[in-house]
Structures are given as structure tokens and as C-alpha cells.
py3Dmol code that shows the C-alpha trace and the ligand (Angstrom):
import py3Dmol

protein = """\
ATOM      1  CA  UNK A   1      22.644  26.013  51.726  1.00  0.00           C
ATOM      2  CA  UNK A   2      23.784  27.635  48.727  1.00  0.00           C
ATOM      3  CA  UNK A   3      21.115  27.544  45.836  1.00  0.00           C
ATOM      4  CA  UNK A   4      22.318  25.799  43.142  1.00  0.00           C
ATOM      5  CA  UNK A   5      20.544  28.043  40.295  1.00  0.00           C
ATOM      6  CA  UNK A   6      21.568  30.918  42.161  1.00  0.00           C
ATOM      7  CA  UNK A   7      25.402  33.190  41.640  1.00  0.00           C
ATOM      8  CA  UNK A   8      27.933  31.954  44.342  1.00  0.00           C
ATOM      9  CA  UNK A   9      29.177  35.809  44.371  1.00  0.00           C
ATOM     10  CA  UNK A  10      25.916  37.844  44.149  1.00  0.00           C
ATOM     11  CA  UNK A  11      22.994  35.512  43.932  1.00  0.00           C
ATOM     12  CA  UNK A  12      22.143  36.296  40.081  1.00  0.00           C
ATOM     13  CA  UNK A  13      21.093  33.790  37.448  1.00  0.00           C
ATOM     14  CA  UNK A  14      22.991  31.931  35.773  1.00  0.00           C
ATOM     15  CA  UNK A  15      23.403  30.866  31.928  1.00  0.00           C
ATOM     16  CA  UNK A  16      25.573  27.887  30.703  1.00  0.00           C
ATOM     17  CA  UNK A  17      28.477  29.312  29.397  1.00  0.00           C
ATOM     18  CA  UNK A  18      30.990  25.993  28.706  1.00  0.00           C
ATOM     19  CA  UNK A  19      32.223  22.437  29.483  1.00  0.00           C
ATOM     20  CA  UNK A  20      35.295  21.040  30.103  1.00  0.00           C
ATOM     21  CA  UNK A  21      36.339  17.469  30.623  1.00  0.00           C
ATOM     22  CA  UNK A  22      32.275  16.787  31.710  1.00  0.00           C
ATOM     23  CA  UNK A  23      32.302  19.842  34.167  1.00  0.00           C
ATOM     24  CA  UNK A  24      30.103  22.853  33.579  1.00  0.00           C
ATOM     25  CA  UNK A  25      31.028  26.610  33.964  1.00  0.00           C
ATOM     26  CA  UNK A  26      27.839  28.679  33.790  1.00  0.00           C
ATOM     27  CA  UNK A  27      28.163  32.502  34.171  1.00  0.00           C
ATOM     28  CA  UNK A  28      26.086  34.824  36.369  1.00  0.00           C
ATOM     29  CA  UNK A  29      24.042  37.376  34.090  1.00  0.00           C
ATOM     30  CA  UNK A  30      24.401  39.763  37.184  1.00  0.00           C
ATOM     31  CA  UNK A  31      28.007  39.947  38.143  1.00  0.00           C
ATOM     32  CA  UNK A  32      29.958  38.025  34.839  1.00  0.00           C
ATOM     33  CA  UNK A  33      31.293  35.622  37.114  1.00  0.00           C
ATOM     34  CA  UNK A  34      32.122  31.888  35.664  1.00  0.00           C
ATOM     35  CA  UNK A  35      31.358  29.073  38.581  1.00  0.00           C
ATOM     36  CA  UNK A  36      31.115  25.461  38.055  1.00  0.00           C
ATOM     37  CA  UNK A  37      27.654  24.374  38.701  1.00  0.00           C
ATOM     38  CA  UNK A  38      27.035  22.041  40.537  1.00  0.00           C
ATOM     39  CA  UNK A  39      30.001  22.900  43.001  1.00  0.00           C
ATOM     40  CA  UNK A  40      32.073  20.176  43.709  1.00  0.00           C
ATOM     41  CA  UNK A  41      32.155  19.071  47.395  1.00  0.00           C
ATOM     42  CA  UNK A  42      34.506  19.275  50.308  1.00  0.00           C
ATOM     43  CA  UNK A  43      34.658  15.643  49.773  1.00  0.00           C
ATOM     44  CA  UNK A  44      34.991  15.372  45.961  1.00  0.00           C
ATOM     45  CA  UNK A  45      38.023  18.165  46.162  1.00  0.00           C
ATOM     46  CA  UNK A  46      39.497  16.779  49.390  1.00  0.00           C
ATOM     47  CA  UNK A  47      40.094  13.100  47.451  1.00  0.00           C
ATOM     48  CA  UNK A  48      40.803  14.559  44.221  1.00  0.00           C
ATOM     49  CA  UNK A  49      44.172  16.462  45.839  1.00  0.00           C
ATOM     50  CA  UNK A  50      45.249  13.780  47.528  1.00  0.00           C
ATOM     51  CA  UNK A  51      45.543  11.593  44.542  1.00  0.00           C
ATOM     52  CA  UNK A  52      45.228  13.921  41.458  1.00  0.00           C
ATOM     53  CA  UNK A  53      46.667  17.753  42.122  1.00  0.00           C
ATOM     54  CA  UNK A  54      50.506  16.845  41.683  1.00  0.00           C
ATOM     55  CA  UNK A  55      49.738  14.951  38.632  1.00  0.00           C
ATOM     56  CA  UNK A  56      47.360  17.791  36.839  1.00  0.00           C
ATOM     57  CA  UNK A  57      50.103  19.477  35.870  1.00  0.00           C
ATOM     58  CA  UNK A  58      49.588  22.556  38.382  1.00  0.00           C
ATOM     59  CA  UNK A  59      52.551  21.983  40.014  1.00  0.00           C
ATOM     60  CA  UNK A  60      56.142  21.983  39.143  1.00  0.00           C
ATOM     61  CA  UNK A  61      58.906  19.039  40.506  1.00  0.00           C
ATOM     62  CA  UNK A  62      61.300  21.526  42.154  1.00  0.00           C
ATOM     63  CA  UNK A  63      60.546  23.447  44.551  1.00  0.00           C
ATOM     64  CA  UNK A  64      62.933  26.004  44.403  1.00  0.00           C
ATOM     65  CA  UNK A  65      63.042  25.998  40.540  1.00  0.00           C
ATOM     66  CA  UNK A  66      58.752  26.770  41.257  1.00  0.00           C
ATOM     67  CA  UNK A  67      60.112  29.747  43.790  1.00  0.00           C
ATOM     68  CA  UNK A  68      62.132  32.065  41.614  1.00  0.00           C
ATOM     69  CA  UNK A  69      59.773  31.443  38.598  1.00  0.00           C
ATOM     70  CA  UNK A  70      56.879  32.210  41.188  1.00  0.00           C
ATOM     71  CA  UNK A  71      58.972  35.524  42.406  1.00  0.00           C
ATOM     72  CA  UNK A  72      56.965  38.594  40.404  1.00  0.00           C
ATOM     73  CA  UNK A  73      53.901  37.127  41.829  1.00  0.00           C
ATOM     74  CA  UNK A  74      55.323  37.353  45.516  1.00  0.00           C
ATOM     75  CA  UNK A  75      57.036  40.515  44.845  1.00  0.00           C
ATOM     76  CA  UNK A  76      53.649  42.208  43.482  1.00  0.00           C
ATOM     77  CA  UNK A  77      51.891  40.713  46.366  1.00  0.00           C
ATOM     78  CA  UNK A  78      53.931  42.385  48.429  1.00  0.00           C
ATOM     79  CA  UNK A  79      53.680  45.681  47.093  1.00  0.00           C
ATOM     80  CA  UNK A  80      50.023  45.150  47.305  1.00  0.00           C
ATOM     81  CA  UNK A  81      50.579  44.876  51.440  1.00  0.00           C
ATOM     82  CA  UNK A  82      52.826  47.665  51.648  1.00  0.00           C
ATOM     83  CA  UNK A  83      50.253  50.028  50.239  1.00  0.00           C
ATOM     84  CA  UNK A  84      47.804  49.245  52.828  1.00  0.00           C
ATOM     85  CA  UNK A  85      50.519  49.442  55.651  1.00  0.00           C
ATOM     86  CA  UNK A  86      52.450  46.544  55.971  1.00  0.00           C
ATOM     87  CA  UNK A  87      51.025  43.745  59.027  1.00  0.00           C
ATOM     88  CA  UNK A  88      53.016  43.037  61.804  1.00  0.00           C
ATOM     89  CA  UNK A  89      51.589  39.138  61.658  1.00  0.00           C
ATOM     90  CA  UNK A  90      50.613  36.948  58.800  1.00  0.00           C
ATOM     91  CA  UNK A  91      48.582  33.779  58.019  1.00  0.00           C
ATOM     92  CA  UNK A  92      48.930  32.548  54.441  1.00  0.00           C
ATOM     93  CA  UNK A  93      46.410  30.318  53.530  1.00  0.00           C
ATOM     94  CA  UNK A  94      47.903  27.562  50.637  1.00  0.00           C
ATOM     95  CA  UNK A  95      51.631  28.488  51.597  1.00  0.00           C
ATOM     96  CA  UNK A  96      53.004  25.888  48.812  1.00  0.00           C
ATOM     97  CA  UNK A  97      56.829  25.738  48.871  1.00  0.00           C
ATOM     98  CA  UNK A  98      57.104  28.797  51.089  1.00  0.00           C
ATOM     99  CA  UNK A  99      58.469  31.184  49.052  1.00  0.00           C
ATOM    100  CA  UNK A 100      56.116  34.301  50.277  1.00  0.00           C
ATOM    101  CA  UNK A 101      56.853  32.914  53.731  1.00  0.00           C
ATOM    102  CA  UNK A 102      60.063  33.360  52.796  1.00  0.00           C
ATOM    103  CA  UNK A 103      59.852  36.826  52.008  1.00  0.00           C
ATOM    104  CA  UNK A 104      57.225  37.992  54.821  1.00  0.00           C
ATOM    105  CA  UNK A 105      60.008  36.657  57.576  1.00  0.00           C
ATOM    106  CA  UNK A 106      62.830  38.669  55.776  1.00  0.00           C
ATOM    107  CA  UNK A 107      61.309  41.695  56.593  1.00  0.00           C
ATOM    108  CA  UNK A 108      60.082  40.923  60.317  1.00  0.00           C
ATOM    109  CA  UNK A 109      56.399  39.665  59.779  1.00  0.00           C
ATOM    110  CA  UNK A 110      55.433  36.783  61.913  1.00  0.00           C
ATOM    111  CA  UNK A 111      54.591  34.421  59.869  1.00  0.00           C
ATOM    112  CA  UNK A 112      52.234  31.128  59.928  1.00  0.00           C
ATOM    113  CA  UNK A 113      51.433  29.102  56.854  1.00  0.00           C
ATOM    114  CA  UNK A 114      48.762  26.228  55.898  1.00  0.00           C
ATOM    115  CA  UNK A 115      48.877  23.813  53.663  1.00  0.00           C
ATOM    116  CA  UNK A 116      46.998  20.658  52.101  1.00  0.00           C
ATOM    117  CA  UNK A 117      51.168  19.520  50.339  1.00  0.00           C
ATOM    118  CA  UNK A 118      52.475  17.173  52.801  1.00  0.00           C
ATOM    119  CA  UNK A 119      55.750  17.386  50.135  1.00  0.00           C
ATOM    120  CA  UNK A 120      55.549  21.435  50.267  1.00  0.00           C
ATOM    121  CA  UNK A 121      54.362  21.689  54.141  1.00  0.00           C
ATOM    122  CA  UNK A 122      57.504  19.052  54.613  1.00  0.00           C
ATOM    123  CA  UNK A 123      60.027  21.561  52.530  1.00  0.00           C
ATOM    124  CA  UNK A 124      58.882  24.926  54.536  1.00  0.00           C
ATOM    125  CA  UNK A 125      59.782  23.157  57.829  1.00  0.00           C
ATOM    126  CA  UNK A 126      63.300  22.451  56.322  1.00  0.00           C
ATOM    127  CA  UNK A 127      63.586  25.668  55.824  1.00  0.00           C
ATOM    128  CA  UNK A 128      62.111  27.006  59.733  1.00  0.00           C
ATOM    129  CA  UNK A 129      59.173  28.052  58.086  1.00  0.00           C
ATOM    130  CA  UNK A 130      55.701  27.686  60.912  1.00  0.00           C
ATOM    131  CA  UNK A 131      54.230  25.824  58.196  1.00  0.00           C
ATOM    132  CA  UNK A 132      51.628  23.351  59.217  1.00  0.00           C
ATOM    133  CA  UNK A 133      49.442  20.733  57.101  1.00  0.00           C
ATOM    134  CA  UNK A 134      46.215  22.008  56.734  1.00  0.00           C
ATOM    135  CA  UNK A 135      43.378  24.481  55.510  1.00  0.00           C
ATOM    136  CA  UNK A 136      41.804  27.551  56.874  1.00  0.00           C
ATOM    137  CA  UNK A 137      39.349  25.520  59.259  1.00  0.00           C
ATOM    138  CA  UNK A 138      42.764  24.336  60.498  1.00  0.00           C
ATOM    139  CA  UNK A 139      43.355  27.449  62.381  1.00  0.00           C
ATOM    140  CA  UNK A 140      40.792  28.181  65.140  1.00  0.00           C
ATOM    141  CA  UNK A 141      41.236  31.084  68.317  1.00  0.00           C
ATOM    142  CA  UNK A 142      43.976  33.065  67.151  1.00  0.00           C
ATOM    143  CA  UNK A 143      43.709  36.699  65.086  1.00  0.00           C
ATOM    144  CA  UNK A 144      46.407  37.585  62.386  1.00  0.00           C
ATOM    145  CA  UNK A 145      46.970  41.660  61.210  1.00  0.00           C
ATOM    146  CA  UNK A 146      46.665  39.872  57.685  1.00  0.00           C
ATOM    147  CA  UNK A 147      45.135  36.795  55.770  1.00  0.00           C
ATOM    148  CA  UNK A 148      46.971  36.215  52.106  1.00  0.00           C
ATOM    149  CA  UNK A 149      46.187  33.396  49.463  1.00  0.00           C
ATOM    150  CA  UNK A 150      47.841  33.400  45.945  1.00  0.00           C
ATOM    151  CA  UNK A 151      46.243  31.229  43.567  1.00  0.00           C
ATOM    152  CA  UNK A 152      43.905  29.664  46.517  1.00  0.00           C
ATOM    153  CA  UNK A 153      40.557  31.762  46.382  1.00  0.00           C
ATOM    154  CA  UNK A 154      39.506  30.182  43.221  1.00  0.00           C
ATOM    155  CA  UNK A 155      40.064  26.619  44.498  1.00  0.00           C
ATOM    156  CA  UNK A 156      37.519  27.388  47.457  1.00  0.00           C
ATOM    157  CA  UNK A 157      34.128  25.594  48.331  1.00  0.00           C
ATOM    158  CA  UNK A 158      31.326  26.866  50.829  1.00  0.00           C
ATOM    159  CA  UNK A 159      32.477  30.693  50.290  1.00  0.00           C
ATOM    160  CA  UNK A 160      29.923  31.550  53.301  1.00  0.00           C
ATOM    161  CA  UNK A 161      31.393  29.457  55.846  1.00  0.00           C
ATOM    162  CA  UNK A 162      35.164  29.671  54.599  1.00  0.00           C
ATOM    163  CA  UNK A 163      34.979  33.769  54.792  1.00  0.00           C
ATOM    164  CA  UNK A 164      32.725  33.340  58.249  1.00  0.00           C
ATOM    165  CA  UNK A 165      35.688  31.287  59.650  1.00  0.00           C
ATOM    166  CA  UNK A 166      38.392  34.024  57.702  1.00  0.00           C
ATOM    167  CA  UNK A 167      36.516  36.406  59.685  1.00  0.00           C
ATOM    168  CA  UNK A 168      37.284  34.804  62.888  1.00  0.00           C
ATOM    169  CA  UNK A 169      41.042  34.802  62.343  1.00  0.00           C
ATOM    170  CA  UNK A 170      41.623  38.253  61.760  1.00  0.00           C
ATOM    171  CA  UNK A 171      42.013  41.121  64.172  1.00  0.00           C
ATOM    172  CA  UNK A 172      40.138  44.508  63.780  1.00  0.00           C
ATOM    173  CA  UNK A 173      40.840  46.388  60.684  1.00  0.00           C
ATOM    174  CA  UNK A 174      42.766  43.381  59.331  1.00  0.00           C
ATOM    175  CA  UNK A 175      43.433  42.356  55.352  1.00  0.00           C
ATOM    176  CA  UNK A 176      42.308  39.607  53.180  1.00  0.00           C
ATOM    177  CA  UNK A 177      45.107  39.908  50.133  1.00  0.00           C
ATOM    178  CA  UNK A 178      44.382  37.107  47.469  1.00  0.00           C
ATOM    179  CA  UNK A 179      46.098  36.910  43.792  1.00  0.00           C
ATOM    180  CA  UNK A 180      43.518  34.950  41.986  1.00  0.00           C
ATOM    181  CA  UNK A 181      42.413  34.442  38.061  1.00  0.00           C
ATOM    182  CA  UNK A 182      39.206  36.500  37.552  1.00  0.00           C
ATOM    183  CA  UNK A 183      36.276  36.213  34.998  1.00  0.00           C
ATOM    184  CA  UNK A 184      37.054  38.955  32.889  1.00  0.00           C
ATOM    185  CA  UNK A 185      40.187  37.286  31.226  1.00  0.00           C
ATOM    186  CA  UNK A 186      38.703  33.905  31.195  1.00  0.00           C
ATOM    187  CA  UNK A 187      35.125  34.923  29.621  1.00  0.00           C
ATOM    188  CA  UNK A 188      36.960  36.831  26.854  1.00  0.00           C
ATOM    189  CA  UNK A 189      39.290  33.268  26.126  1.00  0.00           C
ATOM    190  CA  UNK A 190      36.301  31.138  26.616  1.00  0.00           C
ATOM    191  CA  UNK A 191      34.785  32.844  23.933  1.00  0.00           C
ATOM    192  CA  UNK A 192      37.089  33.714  21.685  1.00  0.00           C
ATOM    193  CA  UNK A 193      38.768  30.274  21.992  1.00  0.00           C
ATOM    194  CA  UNK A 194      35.403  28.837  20.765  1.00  0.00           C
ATOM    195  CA  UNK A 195      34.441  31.534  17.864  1.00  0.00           C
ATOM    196  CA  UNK A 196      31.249  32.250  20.507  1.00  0.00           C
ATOM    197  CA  UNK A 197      30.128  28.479  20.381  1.00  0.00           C
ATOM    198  CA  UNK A 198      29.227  27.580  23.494  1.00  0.00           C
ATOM    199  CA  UNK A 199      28.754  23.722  22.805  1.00  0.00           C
ATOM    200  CA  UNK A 200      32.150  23.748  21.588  1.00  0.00           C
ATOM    201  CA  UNK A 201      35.155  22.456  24.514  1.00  0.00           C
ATOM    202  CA  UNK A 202      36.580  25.031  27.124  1.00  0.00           C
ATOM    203  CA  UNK A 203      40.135  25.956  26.140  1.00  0.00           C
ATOM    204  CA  UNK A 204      42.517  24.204  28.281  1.00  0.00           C
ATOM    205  CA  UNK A 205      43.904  26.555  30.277  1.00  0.00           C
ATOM    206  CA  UNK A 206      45.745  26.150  33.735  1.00  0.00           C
ATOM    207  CA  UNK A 207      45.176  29.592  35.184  1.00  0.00           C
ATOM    208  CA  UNK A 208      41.253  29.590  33.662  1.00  0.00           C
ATOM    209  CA  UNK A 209      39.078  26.446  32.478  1.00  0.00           C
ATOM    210  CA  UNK A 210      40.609  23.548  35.310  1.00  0.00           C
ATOM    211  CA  UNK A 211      37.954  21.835  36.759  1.00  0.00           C
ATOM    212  CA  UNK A 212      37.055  20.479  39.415  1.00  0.00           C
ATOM    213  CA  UNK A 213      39.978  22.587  40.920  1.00  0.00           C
ATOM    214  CA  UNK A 214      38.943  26.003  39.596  1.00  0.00           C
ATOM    215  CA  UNK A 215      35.153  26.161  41.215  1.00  0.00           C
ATOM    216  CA  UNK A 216      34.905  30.261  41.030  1.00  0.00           C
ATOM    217  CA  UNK A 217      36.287  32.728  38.662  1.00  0.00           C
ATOM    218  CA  UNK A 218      34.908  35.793  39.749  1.00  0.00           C
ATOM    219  CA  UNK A 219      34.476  39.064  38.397  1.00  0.00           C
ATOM    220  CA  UNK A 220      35.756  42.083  39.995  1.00  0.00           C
ATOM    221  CA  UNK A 221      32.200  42.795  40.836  1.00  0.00           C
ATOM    222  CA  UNK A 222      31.118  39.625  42.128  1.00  0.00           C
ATOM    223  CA  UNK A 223      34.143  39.624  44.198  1.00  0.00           C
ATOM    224  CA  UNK A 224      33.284  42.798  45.663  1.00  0.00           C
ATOM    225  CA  UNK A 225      29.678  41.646  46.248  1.00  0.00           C
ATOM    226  CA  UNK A 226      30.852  38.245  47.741  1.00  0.00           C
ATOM    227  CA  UNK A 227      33.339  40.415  50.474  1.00  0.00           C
ATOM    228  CA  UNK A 228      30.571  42.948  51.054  1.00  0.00           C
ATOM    229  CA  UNK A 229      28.278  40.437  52.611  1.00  0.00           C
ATOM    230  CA  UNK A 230      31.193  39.014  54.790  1.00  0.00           C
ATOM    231  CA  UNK A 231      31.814  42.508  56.454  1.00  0.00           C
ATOM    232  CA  UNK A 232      34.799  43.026  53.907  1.00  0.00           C
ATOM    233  CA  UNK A 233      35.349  46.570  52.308  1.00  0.00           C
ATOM    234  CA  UNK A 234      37.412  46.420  49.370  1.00  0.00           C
ATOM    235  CA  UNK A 235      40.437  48.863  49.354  1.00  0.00           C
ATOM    236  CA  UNK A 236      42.069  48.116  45.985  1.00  0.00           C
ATOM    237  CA  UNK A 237      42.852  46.031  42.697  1.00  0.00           C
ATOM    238  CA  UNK A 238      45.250  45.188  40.494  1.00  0.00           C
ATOM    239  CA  UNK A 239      46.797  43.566  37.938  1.00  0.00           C
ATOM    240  CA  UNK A 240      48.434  40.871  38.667  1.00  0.00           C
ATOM    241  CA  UNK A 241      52.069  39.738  36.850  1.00  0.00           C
ATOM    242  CA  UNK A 242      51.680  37.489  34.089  1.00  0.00           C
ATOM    243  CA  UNK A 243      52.901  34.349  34.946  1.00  0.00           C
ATOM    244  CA  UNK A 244      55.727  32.195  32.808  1.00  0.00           C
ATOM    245  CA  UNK A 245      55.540  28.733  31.475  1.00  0.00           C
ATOM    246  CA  UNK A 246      51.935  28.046  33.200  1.00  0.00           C
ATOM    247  CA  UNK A 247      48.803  27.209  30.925  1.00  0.00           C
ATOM    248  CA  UNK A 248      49.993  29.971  27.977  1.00  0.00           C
ATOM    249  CA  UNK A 249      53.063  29.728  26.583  1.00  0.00           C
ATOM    250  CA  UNK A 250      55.743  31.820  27.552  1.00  0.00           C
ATOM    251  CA  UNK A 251      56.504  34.219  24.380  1.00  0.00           C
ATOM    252  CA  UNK A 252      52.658  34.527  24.648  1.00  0.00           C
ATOM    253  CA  UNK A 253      52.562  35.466  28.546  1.00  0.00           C
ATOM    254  CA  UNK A 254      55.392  38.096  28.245  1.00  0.00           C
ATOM    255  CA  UNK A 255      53.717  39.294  25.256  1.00  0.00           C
ATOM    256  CA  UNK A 256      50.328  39.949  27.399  1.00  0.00           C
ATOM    257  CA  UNK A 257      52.640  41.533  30.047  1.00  0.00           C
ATOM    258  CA  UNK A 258      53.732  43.621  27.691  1.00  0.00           C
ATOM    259  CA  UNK A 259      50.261  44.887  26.148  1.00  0.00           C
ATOM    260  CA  UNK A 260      49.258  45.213  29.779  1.00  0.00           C
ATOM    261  CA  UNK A 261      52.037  48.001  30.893  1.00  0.00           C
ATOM    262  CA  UNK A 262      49.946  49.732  28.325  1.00  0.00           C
ATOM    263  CA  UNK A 263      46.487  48.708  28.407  1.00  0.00           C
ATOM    264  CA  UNK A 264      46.051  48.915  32.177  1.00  0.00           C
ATOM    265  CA  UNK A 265      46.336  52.796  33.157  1.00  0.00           C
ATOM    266  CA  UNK A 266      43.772  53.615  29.982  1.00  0.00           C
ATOM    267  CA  UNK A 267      41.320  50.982  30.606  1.00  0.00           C
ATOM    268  CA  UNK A 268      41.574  50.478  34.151  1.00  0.00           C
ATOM    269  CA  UNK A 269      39.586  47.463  34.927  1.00  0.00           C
ATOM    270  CA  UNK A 270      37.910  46.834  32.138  1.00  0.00           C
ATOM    271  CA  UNK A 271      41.300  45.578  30.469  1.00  0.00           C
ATOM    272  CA  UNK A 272      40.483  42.040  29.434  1.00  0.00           C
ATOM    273  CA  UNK A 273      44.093  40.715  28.934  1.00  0.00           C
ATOM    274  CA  UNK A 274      44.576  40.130  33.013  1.00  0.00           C
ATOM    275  CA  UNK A 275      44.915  36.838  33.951  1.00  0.00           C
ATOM    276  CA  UNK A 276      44.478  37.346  37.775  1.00  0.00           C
ATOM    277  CA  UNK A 277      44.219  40.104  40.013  1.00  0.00           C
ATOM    278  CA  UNK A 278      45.132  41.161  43.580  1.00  0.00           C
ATOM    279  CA  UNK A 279      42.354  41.961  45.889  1.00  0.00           C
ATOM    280  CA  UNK A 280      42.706  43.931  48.860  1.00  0.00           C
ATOM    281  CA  UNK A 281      40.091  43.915  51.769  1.00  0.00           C
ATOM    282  CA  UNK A 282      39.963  45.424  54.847  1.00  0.00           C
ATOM    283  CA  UNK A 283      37.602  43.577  57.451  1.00  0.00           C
ATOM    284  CA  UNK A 284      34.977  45.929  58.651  1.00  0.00           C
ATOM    285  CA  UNK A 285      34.193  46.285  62.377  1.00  0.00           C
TER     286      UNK A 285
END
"""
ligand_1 = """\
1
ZN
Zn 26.924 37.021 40.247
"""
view = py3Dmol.view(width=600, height=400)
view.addModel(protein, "pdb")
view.setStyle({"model": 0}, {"cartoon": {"style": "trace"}})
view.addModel(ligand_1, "xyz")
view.setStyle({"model": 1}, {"stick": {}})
view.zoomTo()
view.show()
């Protein structure tokens, strides 16, 4: 059982760092990454989706409209497997409206997809797409060359058991790819947002401060640490693209694209201005 006081990433202590709409994001002193405490569970997340997650605003009407805006994301998440030698099979874990599916088939990968939509698991079967309604716990006695998530990591409870199971479903030497918002980004708006006041409201902020959905922003390091004790080693990290339309406005996101083509080579990953990142993991024998 996961101590409440304790880091879900590294097992640090943790400081209140911010509320938003009655839910607390406290930050681990160790690692800098944000987590709700307490942790929302299965149950609480489970019932909130089915009634609540089209309506928060995290999800656009059209789903095709949602795939070409979606399309750097898929495209750097792509380059991000290539690098590592791209898999031969693929489970995507939160396969929304398909459009990575989509992409992975294109180029020969076979290709199976989760997810908790019935309206998005419904749309990748109209377009042939093994797509079944579901999470990861859905999937039992069969390996994959590679596990991907975009925008799925952060929405997680139970880290211990979900990357045991992850484990399970991946063949020797296989990856763990997920595009996720991290702490760095997140800490620097929560703060600056707020002039430092901590008793002051969370920005709202899709991609950052969305409770109870967000439960883990992690840091690169508590990422890392989190992996480490799962048997993950982690082979690389990136930038993500900046997103369009989504929580910041859109002159604002390009703008942040824009500073990052420059800010990322000289400060590597200290950059602040990085909404989410791609992590690449290779399971370890
Ligand atoms: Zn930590």
C-alpha cells in the first residue's frame, strides 16, 4: 500500500504545493514531482470518466478534426520509436480516436489498442482498427515488442501494480514510450501563475492543474526513479510538440514552440517551457 505521506515516484516527502477545485497537489522535496494527495481511487476515476471526461473539456467533438490537430504529437512519437529501432508489434494503451493506430499500421506494425471511450473504441473499429474497450489490466498472456501511451501516464492510479502488469505484457528488451506533461513546466506555471502564493488557486490548465484526472506530474527524475524500480532503464527524453488550442491559447503555444527550438539544445532538460515529454524505456531482463 502506497504511503500516503510518502512520493508516488521516489518515496520523498512531500510539501503542499496548491489546490484546485478542492484537490491538493503537493510536491516531493526529493524528485520535484507534483501528485495529488490523497490519490484518487480506481473507483473515484472509473465513475468520474464515465460520466464527467467528455464533458471536462479534454476532449474535442470530432474525431477526425481531434486527429490532424493531434498529428505533431503522433509524428514526434514516432520518431521517438524509430530511434530505438522501430517494434514489429504494438499495444497502445488509451488509443482515443486511433490516429497513432493509424499510423503504426501504415508502416506494418501490428497493432492492438485499449480504450476506456466506448464513442472512440466504437470509431477505431470503423476504421479496422484491433481496438478494444478497456485498460491495461484488460490485456493479460500476450507480450508486445512495444507499450505506448500519449497523454495516459499522468491519468494513472496504483503505479506499482499498473507497471507490474506493463511488465507482463512486454517481451524481452521491449519499450514503454509515453508523451506525458511533466513537473518541470507545471511547477514553474503553478508558481508563477500565483506570484509564489501557495494558498492562492492552481491555474487552470488542461495539460497541468486537472484534477482528479491528472494524479502524477512527474519530474524527469522521479520518472526515472519510478521505471528504475519496475526493471525499466531509461534510454531517452524529449521534448514533446506543443500542442494547439488545448489549455493555452494557441498564439501562446506556438509562441512556446518557438522559444523551445531554441531553448532546448542549450538547456537540455532543465528548459522549463516543456509542456510534456517523451519517455523512452527499455524493460530490463
Ligand atoms: Zn519524489
Amino acid at each position: 500500500m502506497h504511503d500516503e505521506g510518502a512520493c508516488v515516484a521516489c518515496g520523498g516527502s512531500l510539501r503542499f504545493f496548491g489546490r484546485r477545485i478542492g484537490y491538493a497537489y503537493h510536491e516531493c522535496l526529493r524528485c520535484n514531482s507534483l501528485q495529488l494527495v490523497p490519490q484518487p481511487t480506481p473507483e473515484e476515476l472509473e465513475a468520474a470518466y464515465r460520466t464527467e471526461y467528455v464533458k471536462s473539456g479534454h476532449l474535442r467533438s470530432a474525431a477526425e478534426e481531434a486527429i490532424g490537430a493531434a498529428q505533431p504529437y503522433y509524428k514526434a512519437l514516432l520518431a521517438a520509436l524509430r530511434a530505438h529501432g522501430m517494434p514489429s508489434s504494438v499495444l497502445e494503451v488509451g488509443a482515443g480516436w486511433g490516429g497513432l493506430g493509424e499510423l503504426l499500421v501504415s508502416r506494418g506494425v501490428d497493432y492492438r489498442g485499449v480504450d476506456l471511450a466506448v464513442d472512440m473504441v466504437a470509431h477505431c473499429k470503423t476504421k479496422g482498427l484491433a481496438v478494444e474497450l478497456g485498460d491495461l489490466f484488460s490485456v493479460q498472456g500476450e507480450t508486445r515488442d512495444a507499450l505506448m501511451m500519449s497523454a495516459v501516464f499522468e491519468h494513472i492510479v496504483g503505479h506499482d501494480a499498473w507497471l507490474d502488469h506493463a511488465r507482463t505484457l512486454l517481451n524481452p528488451g521491449g519499450l514503454f514510450v509515453s508523451m506525458q506533461p511533466t513537473a518541470r513546466f507545471a511547477r514553474f506555471m503553478g508558481q508563477a501563475a500565483r506570484m509564489g502564493i501557495r494558498t492562492l488557486e492552481l491555474p487552470q490548465l488542461h495539460e497541468v492543474f486537472c484534477p482528479p484526472w491528472h494524479t502524477v506530474l512527474f519530474s524527469l527524475e522521479g520518472m526515472t526513479r519510478l521505471m528504475a524500480r519496475h526493471g525499466f532503464r531509461l534510454l531517452d527524453v524529449r521534448p514533446g510538440p506543443q500542442g494547439i488550442g488545448r489549455g493555452l491559447p494557441g498564439m501562446a503555444k506556438r509562441t512556446l514552440g518557438l522559444i523551445n527550438k531554441a531553448g532546448w539544445p542549450l538547456l537540455g532538460t532543465v528548459w522549463p517551457f516543456v509542456i510534456c515529454h517523451i519517455f523512452v524505456f527499455r524493460k530490463e531482463a
